[in-house]
Backbone as CSV, one residue per row, in Angstrom:
resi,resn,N_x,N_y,N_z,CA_x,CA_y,CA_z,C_x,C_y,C_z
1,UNK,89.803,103.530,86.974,89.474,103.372,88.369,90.756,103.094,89.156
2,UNK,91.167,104.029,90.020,91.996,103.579,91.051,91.879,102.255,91.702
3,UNK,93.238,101.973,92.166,93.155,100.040,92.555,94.131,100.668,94.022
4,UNK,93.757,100.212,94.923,94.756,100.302,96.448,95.470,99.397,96.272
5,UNK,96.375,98.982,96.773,97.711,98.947,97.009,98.552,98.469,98.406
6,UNK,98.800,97.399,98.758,99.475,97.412,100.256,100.933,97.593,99.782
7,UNK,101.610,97.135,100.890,103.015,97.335,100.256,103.547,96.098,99.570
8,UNK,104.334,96.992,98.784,105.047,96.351,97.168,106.553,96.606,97.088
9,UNK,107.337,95.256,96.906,108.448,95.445,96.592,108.720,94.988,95.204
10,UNK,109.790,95.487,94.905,110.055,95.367,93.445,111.238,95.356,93.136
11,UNK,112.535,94.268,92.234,113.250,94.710,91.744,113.324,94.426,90.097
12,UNK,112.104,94.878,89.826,112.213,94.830,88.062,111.401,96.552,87.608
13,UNK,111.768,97.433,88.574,112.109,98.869,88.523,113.019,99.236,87.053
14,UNK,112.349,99.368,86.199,113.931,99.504,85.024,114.261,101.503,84.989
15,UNK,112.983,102.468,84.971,113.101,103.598,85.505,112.144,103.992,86.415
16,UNK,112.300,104.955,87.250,111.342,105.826,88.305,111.426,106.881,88.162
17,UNK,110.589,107.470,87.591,110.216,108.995,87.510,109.571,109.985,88.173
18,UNK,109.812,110.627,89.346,109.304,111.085,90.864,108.534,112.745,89.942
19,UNK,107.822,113.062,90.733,106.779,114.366,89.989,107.575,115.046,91.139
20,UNK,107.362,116.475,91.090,107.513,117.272,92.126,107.382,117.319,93.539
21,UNK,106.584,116.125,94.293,106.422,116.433,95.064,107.280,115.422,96.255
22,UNK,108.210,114.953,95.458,109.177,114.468,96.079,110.079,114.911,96.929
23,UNK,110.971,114.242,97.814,112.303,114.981,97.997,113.050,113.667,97.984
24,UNK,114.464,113.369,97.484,115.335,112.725,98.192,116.024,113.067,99.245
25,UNK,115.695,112.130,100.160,116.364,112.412,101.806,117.701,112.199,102.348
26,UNK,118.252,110.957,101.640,119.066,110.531,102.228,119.778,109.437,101.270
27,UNK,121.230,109.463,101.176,121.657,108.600,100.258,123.031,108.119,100.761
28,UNK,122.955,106.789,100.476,124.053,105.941,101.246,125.115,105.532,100.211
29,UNK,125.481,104.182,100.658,125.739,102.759,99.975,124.668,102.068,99.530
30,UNK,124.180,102.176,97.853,123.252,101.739,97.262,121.892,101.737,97.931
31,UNK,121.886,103.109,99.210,120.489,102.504,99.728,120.116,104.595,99.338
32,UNK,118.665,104.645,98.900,118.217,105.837,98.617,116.900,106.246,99.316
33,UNK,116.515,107.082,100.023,115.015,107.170,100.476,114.469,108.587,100.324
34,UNK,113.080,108.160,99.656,112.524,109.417,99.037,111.320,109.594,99.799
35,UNK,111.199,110.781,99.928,109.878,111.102,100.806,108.831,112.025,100.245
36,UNK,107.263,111.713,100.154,106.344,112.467,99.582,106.045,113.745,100.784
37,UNK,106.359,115.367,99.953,106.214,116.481,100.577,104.805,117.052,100.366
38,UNK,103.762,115.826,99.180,101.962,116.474,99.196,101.491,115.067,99.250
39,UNK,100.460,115.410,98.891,98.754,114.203,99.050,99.470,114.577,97.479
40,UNK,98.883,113.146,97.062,98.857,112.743,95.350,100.389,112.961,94.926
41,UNK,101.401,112.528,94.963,102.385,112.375,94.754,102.898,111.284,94.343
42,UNK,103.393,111.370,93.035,103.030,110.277,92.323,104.737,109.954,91.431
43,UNK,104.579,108.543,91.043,105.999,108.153,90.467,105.257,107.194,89.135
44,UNK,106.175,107.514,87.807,105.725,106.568,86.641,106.881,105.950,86.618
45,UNK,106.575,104.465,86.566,107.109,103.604,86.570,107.277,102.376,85.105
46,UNK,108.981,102.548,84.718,108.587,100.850,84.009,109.312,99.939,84.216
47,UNK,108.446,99.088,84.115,108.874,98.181,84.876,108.681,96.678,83.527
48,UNK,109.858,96.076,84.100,110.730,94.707,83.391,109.458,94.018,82.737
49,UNK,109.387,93.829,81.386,108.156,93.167,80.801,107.044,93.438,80.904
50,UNK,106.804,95.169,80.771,105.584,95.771,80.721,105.988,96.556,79.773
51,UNK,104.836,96.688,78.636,104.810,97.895,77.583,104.791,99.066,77.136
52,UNK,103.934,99.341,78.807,103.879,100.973,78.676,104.034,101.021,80.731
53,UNK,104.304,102.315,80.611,104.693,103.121,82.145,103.429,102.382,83.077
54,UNK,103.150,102.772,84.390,102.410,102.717,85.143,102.747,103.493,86.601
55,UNK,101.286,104.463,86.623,101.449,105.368,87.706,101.171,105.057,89.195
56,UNK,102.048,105.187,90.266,101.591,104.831,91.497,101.339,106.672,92.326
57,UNK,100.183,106.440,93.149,100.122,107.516,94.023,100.200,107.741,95.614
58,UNK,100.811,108.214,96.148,101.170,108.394,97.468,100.682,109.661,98.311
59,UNK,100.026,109.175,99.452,99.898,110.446,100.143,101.071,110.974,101.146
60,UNK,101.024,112.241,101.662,102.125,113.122,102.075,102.755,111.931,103.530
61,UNK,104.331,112.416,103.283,104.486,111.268,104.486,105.028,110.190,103.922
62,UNK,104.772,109.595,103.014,104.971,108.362,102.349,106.519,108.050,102.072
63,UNK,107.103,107.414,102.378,108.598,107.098,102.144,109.038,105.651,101.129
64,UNK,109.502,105.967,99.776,110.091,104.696,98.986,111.355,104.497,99.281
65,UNK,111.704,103.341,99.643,113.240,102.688,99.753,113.550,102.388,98.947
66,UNK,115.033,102.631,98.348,115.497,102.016,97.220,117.005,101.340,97.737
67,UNK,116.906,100.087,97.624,118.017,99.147,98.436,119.043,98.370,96.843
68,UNK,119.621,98.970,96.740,120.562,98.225,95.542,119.386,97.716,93.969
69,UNK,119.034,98.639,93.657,117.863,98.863,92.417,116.947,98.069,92.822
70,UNK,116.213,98.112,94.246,114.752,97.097,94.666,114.389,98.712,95.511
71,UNK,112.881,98.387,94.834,112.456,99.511,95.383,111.355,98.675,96.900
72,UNK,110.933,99.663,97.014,110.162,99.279,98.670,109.219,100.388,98.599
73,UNK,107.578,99.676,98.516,106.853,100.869,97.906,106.160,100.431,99.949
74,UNK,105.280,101.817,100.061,104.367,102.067,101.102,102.970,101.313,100.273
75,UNK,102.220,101.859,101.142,100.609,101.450,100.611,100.220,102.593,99.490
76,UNK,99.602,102.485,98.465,99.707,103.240,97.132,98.280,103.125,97.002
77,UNK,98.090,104.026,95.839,96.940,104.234,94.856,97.662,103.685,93.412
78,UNK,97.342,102.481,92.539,98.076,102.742,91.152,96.450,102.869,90.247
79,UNK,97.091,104.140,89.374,96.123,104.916,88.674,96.411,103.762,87.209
């Protein structure tokens, strides 16, 4: 069952794995922002003292910040 999601920050991100329907937009000084180009666009995530991955979903529009390895999630679906 899908669980909603407000916004979530995080810096125990250890990888992020973006599906296709990503783009990276823009890249600085340690700051990165990725933007969802569909509905259901989704990133597997693991994260610091978890065992296995976990999927978040984003609809089109949706923008993650990544500020010096802290991510900055929008409002999500995690599957």
């Amino acid at each position: 069952m899908a669980v909603p999601l407000n916004h979530t920050v995080s810096n125990r991100i250890l990888l992020a794995t973006f599906d296709a329907k990503w783009k990276r937009q823009r890249v600085s000084d340690g700051h990165v922002v990725y933007l969802a180009t569909a509905n259901k666009a989704t990133i597997e995530l693991l994260v610091q003292g978890m065992k296995k991955t976990i999927k978040r979903t984003f609809t089109k529009g949706a923008r993650i910040f990544v500020v010096n390895a802290t991510f900055h999630f929008p409002e999500h679906i995690q599957l």
